[in-house]
C-alpha positions as CSV (number, residue, x, y, z in Angstrom):
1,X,27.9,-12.4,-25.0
2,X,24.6,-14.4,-24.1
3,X,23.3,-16.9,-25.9
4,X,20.2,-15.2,-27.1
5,X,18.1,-18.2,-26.7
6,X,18.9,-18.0,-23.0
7,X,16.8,-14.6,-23.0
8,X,13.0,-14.3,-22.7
9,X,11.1,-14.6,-25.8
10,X,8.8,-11.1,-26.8
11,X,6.3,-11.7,-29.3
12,X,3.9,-9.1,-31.1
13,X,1.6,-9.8,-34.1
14,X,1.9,-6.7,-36.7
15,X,-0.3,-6.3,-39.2
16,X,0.4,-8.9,-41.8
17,X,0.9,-6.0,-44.8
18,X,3.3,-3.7,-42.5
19,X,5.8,-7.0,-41.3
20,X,5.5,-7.7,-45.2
21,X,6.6,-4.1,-45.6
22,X,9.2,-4.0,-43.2
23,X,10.7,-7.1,-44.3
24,X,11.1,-5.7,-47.9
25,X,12.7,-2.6,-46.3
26,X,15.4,-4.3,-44.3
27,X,16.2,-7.0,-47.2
28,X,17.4,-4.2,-49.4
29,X,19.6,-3.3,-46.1
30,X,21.2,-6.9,-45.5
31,X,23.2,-5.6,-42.3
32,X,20.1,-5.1,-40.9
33,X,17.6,-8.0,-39.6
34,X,14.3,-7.7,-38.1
35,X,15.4,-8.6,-34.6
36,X,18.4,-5.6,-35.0
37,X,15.9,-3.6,-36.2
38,X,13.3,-4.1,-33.0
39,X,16.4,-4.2,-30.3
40,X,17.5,-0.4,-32.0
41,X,14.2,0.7,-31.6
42,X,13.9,-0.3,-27.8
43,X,17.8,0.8,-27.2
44,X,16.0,4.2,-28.9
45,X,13.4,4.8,-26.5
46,X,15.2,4.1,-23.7
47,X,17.8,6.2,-24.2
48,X,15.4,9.1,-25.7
49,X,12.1,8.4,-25.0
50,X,10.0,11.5,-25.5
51,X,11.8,12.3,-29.1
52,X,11.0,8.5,-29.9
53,X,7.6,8.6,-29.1
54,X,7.2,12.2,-30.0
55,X,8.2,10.9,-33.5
56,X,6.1,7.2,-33.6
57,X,3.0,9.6,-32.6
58,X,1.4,9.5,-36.3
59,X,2.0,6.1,-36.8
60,X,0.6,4.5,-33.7
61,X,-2.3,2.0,-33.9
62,X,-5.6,2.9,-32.8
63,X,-6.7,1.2,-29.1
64,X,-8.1,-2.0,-29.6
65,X,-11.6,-2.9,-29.0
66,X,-13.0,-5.0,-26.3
67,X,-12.0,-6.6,-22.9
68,X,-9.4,-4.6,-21.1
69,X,-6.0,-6.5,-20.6
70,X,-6.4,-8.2,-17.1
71,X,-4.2,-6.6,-14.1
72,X,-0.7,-8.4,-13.7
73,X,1.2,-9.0,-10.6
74,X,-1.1,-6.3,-9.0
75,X,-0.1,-3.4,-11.1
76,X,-2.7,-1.7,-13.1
77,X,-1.8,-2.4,-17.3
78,X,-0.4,-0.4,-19.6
């Protein structure tokens, strides 16, 4: 198995009240860490991604506003 500081780092910035949340969730669920919990939810919507989304639907954030994100490596962002 890879050691998994040999893979590329992926940060986000939650809301501070829903990490605080979500880290209250999984410590009542010890077999289950934060990272285990992102990496399931990626494997997820890989393997099923309109049910995932489908489902996330309600929760999602609204758009941010301001500056577009810039254009990287020529493609258009997403």
């Amino acid at each position: 198995m890879p050691d998994r500081h040999q893979r590329d780092k992926t940060t986000f910035r939650p809301p501070p009240e829903v990490k605080t949340e979500a880290q209250n969730v999984l410590a009542n669920r010890p077999d289950w860490s934060m990272n285990d919990f992102l990496v399931a939810c990626l494997v997820l919507l890989t393997k099923d991604p309109d049910a995932m989304l489908d489902r996330l639907k309600e929760f999602r954030p609204p758009p941010k506003k301001g500056r577009p994100p810039r254009e990287r490596d020529g493609q258009s962002p997403t």
